[in-house]
C-alpha positions as a printed NumPy array, in Angstrom:
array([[199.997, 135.74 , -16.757],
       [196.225, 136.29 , -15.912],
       [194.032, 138.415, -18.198],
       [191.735, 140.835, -16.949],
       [188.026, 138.943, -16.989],
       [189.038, 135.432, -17.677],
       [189.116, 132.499, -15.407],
       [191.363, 130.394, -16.82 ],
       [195.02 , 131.015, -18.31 ],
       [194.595, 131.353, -21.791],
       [197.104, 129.369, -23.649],
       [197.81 , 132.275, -26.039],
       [199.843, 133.421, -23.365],
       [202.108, 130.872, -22.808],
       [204.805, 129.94 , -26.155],
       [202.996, 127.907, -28.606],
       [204.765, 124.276, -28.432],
       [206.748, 122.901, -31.135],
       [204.251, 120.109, -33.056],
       [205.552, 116.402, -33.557],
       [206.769, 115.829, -36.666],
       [206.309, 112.667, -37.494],
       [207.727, 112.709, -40.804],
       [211.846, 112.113, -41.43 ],
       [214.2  , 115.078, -41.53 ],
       [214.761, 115.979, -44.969],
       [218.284, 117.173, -44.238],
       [219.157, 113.164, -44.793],
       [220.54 , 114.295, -48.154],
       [224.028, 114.61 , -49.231],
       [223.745, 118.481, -48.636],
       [223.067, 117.801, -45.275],
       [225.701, 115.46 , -44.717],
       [228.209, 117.961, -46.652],
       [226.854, 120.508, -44.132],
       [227.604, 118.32 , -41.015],
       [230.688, 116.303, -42.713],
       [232.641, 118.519, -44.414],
       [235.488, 116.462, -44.891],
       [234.001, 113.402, -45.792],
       [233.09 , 113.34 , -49.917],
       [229.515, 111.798, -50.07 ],
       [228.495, 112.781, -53.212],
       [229.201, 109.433, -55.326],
       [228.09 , 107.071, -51.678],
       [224.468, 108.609, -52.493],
       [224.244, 108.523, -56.196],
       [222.85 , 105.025, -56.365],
       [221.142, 103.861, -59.166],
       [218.51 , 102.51 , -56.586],
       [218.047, 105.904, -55.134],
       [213.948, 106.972, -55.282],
       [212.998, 110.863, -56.024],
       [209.651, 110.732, -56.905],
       [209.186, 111.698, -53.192],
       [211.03 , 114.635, -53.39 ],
       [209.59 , 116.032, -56.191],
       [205.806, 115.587, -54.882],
       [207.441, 117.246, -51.803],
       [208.743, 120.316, -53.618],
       [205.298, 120.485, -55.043],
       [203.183, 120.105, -52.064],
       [202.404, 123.317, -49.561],
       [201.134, 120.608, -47.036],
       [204.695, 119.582, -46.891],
       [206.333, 123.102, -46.776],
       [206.421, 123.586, -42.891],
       [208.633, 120.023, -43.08 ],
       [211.132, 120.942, -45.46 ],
       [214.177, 122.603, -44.041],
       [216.242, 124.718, -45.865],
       [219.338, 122.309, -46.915],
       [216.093, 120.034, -48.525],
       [214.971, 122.811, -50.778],
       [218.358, 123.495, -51.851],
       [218.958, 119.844, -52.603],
       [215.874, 119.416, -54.545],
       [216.635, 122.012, -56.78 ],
       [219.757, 120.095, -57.736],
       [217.786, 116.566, -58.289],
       [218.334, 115.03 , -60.983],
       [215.132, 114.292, -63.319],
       [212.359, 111.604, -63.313],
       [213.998, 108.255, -63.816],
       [211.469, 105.165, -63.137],
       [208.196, 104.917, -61.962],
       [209.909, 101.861, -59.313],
       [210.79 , 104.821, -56.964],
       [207.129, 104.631, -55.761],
       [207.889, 101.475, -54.323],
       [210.562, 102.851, -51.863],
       [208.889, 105.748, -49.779],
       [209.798, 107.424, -46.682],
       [206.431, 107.563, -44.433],
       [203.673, 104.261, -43.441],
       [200.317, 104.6  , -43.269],
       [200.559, 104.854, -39.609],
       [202.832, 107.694, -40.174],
       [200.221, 109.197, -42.509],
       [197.135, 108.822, -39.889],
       [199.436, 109.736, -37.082],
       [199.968, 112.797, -39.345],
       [196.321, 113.791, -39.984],
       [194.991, 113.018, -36.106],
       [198.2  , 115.451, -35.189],
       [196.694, 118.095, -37.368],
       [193.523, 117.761, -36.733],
       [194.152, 118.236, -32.88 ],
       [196.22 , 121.144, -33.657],
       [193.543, 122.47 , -35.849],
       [191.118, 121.774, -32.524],
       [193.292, 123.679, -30.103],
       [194.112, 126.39 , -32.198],
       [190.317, 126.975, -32.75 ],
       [189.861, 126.774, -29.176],
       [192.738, 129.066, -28.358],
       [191.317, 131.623, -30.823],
       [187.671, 131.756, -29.541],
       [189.371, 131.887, -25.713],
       [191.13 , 134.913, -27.394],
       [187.977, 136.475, -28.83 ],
       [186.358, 136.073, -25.781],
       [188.596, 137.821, -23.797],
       [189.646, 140.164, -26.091],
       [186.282, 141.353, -26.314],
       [186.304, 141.366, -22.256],
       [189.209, 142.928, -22.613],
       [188.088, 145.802, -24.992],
       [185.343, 145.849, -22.63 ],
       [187.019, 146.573, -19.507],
       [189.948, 148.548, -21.037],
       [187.584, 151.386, -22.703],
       [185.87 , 151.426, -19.491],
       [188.87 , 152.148, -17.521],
       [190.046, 154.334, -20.204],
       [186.958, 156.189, -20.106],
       [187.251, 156.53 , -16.188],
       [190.388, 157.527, -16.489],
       [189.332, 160.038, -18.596],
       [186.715, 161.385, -16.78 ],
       [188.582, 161.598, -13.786],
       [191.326, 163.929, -15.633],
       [188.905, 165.864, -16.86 ],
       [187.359, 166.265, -13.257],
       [190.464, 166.889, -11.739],
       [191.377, 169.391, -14.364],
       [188.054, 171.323, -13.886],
       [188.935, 171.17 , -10.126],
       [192.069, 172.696, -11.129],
       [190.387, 175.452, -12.846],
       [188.306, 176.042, -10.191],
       [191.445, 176.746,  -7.573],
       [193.074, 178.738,  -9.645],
       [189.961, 180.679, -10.677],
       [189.485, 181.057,  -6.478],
       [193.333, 182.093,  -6.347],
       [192.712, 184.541,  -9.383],
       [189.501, 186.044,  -7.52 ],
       [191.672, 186.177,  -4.677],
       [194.866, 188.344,  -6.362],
       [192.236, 190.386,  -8.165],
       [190.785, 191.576,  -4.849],
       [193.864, 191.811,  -3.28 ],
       [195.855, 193.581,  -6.239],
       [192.852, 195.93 ,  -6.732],
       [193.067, 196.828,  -2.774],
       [196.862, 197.238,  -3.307],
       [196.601, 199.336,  -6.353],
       [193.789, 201.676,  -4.174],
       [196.13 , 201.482,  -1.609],
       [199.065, 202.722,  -3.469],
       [197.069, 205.442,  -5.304],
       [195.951, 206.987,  -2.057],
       [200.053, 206.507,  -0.758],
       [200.812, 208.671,  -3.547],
       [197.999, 211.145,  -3.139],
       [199.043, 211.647,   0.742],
       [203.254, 211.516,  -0.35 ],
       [202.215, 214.51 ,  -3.332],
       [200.555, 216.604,  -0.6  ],
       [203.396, 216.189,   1.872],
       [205.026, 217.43 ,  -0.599],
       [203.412, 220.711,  -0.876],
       [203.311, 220.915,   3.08 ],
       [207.146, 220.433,   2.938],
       [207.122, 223.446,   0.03 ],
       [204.592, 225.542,   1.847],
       [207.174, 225.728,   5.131],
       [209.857, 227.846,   2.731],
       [208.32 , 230.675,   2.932],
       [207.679, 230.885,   6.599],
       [211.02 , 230.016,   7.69 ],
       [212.397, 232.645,   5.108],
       [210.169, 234.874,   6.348],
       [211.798, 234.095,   9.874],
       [214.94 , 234.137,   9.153],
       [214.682, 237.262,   6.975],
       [213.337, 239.197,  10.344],
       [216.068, 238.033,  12.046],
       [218.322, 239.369,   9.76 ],
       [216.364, 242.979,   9.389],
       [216.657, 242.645,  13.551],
       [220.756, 243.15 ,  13.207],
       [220.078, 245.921,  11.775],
       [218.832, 247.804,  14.731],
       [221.592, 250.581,  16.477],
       [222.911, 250.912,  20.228],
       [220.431, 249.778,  23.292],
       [217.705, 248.622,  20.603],
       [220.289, 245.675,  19.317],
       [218.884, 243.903,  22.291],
       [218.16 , 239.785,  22.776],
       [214.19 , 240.765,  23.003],
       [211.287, 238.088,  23.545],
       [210.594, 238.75 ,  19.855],
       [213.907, 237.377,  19.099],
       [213.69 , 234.524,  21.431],
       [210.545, 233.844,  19.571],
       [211.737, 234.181,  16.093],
       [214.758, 231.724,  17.101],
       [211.942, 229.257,  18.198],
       [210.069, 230.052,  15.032],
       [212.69 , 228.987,  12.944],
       [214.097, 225.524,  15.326],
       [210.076, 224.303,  15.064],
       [210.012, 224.903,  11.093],
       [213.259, 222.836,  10.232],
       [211.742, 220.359,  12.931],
       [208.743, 219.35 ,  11.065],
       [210.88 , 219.872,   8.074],
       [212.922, 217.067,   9.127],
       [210.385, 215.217,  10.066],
       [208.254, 215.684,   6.822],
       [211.56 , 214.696,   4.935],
       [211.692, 211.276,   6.751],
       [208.54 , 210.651,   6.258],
       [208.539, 211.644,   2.403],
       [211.411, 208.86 ,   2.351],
       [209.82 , 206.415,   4.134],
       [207.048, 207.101,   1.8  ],
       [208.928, 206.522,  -1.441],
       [209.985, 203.484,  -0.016],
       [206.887, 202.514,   0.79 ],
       [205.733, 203.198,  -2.691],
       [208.412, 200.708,  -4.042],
       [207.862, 198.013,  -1.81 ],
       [204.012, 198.369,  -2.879],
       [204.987, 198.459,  -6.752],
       [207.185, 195.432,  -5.948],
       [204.144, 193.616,  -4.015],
       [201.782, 194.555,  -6.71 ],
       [204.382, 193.277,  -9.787],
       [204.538, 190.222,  -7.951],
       [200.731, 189.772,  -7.337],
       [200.559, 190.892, -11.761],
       [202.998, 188.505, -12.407],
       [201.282, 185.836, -10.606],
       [197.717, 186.871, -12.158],
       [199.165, 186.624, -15.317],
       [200.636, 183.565, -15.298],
       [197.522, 181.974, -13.512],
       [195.289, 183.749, -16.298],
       [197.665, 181.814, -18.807],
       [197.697, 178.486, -16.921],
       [193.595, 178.615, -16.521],
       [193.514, 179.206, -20.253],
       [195.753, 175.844, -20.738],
       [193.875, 174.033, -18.442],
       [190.604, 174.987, -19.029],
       [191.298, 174.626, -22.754],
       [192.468, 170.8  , -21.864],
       [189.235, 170.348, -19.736],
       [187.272, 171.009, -23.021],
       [188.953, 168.589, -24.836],
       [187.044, 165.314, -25.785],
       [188.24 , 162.613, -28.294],
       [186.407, 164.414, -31.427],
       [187.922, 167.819, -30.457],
       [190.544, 169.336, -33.278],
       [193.7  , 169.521, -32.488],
       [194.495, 165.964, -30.724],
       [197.479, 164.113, -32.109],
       [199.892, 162.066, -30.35 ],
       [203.314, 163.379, -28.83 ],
       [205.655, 160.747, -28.24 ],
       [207.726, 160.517, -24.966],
       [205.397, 164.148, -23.186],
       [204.575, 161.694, -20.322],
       [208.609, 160.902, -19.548],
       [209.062, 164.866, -19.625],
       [209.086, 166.396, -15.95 ],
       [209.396, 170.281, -16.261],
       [207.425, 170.579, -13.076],
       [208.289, 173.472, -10.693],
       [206.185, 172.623,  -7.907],
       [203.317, 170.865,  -5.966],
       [200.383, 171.636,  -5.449],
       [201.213, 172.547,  -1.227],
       [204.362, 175.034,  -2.992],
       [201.766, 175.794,  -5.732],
       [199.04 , 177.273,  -3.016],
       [202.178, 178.578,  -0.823],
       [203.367, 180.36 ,  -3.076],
       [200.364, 182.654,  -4.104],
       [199.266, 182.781,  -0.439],
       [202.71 , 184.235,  -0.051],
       [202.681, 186.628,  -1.901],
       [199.174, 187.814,  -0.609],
       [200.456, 187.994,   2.72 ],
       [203.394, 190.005,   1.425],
       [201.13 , 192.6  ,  -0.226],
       [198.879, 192.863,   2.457],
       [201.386, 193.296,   4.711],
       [202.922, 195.933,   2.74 ],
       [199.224, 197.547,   2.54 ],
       [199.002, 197.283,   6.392],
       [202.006, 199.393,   6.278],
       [201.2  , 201.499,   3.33 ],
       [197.932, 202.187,   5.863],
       [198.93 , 203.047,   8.963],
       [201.942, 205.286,   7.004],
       [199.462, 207.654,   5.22 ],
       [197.854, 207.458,   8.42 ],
       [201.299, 209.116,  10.476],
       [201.164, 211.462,   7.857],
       [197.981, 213.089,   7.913],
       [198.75 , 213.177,  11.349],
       [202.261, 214.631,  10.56 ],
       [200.825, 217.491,   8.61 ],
       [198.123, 218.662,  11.323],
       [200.645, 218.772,  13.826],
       [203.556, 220.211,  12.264],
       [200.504, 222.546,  10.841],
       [199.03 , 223.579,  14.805],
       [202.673, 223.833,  15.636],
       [203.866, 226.39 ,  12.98 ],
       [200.603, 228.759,  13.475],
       [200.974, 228.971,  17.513],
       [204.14 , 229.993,  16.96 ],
       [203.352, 231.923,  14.173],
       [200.794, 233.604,  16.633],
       [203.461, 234.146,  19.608],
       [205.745, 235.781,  17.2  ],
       [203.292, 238.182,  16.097],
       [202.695, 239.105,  19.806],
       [205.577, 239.547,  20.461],
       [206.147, 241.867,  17.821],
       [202.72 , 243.584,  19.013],
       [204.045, 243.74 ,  22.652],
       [207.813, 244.782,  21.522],
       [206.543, 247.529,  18.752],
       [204.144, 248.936,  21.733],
       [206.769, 249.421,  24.44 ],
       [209.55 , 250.819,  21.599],
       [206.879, 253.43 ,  20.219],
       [206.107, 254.595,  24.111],
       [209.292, 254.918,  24.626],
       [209.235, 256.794,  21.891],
       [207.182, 258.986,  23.103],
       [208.286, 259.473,  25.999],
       [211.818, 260.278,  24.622],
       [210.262, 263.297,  22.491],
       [208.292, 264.281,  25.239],
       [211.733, 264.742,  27.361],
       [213.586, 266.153,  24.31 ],
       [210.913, 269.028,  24.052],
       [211.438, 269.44 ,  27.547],
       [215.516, 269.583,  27.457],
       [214.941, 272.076,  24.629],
       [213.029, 274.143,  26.185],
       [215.242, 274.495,  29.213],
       [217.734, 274.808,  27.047],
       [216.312, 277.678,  25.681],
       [215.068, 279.205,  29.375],
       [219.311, 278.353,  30.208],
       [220.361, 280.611,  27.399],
       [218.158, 283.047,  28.315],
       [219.682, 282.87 ,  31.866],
       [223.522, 282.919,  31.517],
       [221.996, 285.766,  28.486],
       [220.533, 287.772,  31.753],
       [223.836, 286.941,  34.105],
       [226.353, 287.808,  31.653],
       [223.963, 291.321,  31.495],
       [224.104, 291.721,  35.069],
       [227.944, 290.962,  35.275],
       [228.025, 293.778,  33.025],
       [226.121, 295.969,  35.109],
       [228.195, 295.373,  37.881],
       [231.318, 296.287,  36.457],
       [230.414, 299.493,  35.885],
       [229.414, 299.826,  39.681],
       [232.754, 298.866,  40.222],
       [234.257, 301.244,  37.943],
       [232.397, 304.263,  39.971],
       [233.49 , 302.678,  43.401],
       [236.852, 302.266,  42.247],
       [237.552, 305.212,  40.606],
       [236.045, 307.1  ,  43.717],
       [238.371, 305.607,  45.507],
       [241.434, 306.485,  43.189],
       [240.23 , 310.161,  42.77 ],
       [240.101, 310.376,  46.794],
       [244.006, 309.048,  47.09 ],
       [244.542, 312.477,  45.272],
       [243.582, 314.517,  48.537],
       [246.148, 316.504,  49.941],
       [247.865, 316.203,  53.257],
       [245.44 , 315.855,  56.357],
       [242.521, 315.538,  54.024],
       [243.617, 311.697,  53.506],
       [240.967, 310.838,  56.115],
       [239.598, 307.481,  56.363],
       [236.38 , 308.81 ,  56.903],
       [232.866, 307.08 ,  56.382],
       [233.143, 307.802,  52.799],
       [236.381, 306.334,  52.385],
       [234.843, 302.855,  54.179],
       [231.888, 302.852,  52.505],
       [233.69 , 303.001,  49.463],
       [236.049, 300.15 ,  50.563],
       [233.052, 298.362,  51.217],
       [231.332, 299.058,  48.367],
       [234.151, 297.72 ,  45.855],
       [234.555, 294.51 ,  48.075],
       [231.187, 293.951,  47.954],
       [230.528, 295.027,  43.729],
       [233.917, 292.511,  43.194],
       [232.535, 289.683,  45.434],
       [228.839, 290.044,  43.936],
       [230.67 , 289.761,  40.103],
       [232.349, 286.757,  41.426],
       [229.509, 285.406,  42.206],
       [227.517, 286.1  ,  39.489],
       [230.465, 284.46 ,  36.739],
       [230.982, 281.354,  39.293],
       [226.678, 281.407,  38.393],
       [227.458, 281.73 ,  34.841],
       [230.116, 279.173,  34.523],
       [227.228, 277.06 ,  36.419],
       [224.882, 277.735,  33.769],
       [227.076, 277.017,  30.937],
       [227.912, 274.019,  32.436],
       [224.168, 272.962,  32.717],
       [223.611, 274.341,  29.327],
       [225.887, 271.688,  27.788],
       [224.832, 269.149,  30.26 ],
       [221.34 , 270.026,  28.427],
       [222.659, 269.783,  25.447],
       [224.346, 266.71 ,  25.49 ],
       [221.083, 265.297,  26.803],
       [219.044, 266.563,  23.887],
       [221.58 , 264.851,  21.533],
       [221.532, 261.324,  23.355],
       [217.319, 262.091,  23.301],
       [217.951, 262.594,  19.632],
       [220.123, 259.136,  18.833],
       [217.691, 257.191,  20.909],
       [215.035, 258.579,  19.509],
       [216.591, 257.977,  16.332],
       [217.415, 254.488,  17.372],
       [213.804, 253.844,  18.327],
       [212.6  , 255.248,  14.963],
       [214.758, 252.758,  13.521],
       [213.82 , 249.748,  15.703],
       [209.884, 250.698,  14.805],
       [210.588, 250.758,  11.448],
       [212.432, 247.487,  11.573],
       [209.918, 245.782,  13.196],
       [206.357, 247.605,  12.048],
       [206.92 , 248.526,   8.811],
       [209.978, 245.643,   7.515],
       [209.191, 242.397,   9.78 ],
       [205.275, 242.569,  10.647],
       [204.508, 243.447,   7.091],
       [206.395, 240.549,   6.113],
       [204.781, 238.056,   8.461],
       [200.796, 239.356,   7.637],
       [200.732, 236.377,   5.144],
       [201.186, 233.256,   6.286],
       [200.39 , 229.839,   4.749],
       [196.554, 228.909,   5.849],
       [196.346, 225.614,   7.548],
       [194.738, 224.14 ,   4.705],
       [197.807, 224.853,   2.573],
       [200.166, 223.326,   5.393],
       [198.329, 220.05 ,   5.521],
       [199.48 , 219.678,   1.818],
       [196.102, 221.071,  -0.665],
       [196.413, 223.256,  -2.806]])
């Protein structure tokens, strides 16, 4: 393994060899042989009178000797037995060679672990060196990347802010146009109640009058063109509630976003402040290994550009809505008044023509009247002259009765007597004359009379049918809703 810095493999990475030891193993005691020959009893074999331990107790005692002595050794020299003889010096272990073999070992391990350890320094300090650089890179790099961070979500907070404000605008004017459509849609009532209630007061009129007039045809019209643009107000007053939803739905999502970018600039901008002397560092074991991302940063900018596009889509639409119903309202308003207008003409044109005929029916029922009157004064004067004539025939007649009485020869049809004939045929023919006159006149008379009553019902009727439609209908329909109230203000 290579170290950052250094040119050559330090040997502190590699496993530290195991040093010659050039001294006996120590487990050549009867312990050791107990622990390798356990069923061979040893213990009396190696209790010779001859046997030295003056080395083993200068061993116990010396450190230097502690990284020889194994385990089993210490164990056995805590069950020697005590100083005997001073002969045991005699017998040791180890030669001088083994005892300058010994020191030249240590001293070389003494030079390479010196050696080793100033390699180490050395390159630890390189190390260090390179490592707190790096770190520091590192560090400065998060911290520029975080405050790039910042910066796109402080662009995609400008750029919710503008839009949301523009939706919010956008949404207040939708509601401004939606209330005033509305009042248009209220404001059409009373014109089409108005309508309909002259059509009703129309059904009223009597005989000829109860006629399918222009003014009717007009009022019909009248009332088709109001529930018209009410329909069409009502759709559009739907598909501006739903409208207003969609916008409230565009403009929670664009909050929501705001809100949690607001909250995410806070966290990041809050970690792009942090330095290594800031409060509130400690250490969190195991936050790198936990992944609770959502997204990327392509999703991440997707996402809010999304929803951007959604709301100003939705404010495209809001737009060119309001916009249909401004337009909505002036029609439906130009429409309304030109009927309005015909209507009223009509009733003008039909109110004229029913009041001359009117007229003209009372000037033909004075007329009727007064030959009425001159009619009764005629059959008055025949019925007189019948009278007089009767009593003509009475004289003629009883001349001729009184002259039957003659006597004998004297019954002469003389000039007299023809005269007198003559005179009764011609009295009796002149009085049947004169009641085949009268009967005339009487018959005329009634004729007259029955005239002067059908005068009287149509003028009657006519009375009515001005009444309906002056004094009922066209005082009804003098107020109408001003244009300004039809396009929805107030």
């Amino acid at each position: 393994m290579e170290l950052l810095g250094s040119t050559l493999a330090a040997t502190y990475a590699h496993p530290r060899p195991t040093p010659a030891n050039f001294l006996p193993a120590i487990s050549a005691m009867a312990s050791s042989y107990r622990d390798c020959f356990p069923h061979c009893n040893l213990t009396h074999s190696l209790s010779l009178p001859w046997r030295p331990s003056t080395y083993y107790r200068a061993a116990s005692n010396s450190p230097a000797l502690d990284p020889y002595c194994t385990r089993s050794q210490r164990v056995s020299e805590s069950t020697m037995l005590p100083f005997v003889s001073n002969r045991t010096t005699l017998v040791t272990r180890y030669t001088p060679d083994d005892w300058y073999r010994s020191n030249l070992t240590n001293f070389q391990e003494s030079n390479t672990s010196r050696h080793n350890s100033e390699r180490l320094r050395v390159d630890t300090s390189r190390l260090i060196q390179d490592k707190y650089q790096q770190t520091r890179k590192t560090q400065a790099d998060s911290t520029h990347n975080l405050g790039e961070r910042v910066n796109d979500i402080g662009f995609w907070k400008s750029e919710i802010t503008h839009e949301l404000d523009a939706m919010i605008g956008e949404t207040n004017e939708l509601t401004d146009v939606k209330k005033k459509l509305e009042r248009a849609l209220m404001e059409t009532e009373a014109p089409l109640q108005v309508a309909r209630e002259c059509l009703f007061h129309r059904e009223k009129r009597m005989g000829i009058d109860l006629v399918h007039d222009e003014v009717e045809t007009e009022l019909l019209t009248e009332v088709d063109i109001i529930l018209c643009c009410q329909e069409r107000m009502k759709l559009h007053l739907d598909k501006a509630i739903a409208q207003l939803a969609a916008n409230r739905a565009s403009q929670h999502e664009l909050e929501k976003d705001l809100s949690d970018k607001q909250t995410a600039c806070r966290i990041d901008d809050k970690c792009h402040h942090l330095r290594n002397t800031s409060d509130g560092v400690s250490y969190f074991r195991g936050v790198e290994q936990v992944d609770a991302m959502v997204s990327v940063p392509d999703t991440w900018a997707k996402f809010t550009h999304d929803n951007i596009l959604r709301s100003q889509s939705e404010r495209a639409a809001s737009a060119k809505l309001r916009d249909d119903i401004q337009n909505l309202l002036v029609v439906t308003a130009n429409e309304m008044w030109n009927q309005f207008n015909k209507v009223n003409l009509a009733f003008t044109s039909r109110v004229a023509e029913t009041a001359d005929a009117k007229n003209k029916i009372q000037i033909h029922l004075a007329k009727t009247l007064q030959e009425i009157f001159q009619t009764e004064m005629t059959i008055e004067s025949i019925k007189k002259a019948i009278s007089d004539k009767c009593a003509f025939l009475k004289v003629a007649q009883t001349r001729l009765d009184e002259r039957t009485r003659r006597p004998n020869i004297e019954l002469c049809r003389d000039m007299a007597q023809l005269r007198l004939v003559n005179e009764v045929y011609e009295v009796d023919d002149t009085i049947q004359t004169l009641q085949q006159r009268l009967k005339d006149a009487e018959d005329t008379l009634q004729s007259l009379v029955h005239t002067k009553a059908t005068l009287e019902h149509d003028l009657a009727v006519k009375a009515n049918s001005l009444y309906i439609d002056q004094e009922k209908c066209v005082s009804m329909r003098r107020s109408f809703p001003s244009t300004r109230r039809l396009v929805g203000f107030c």
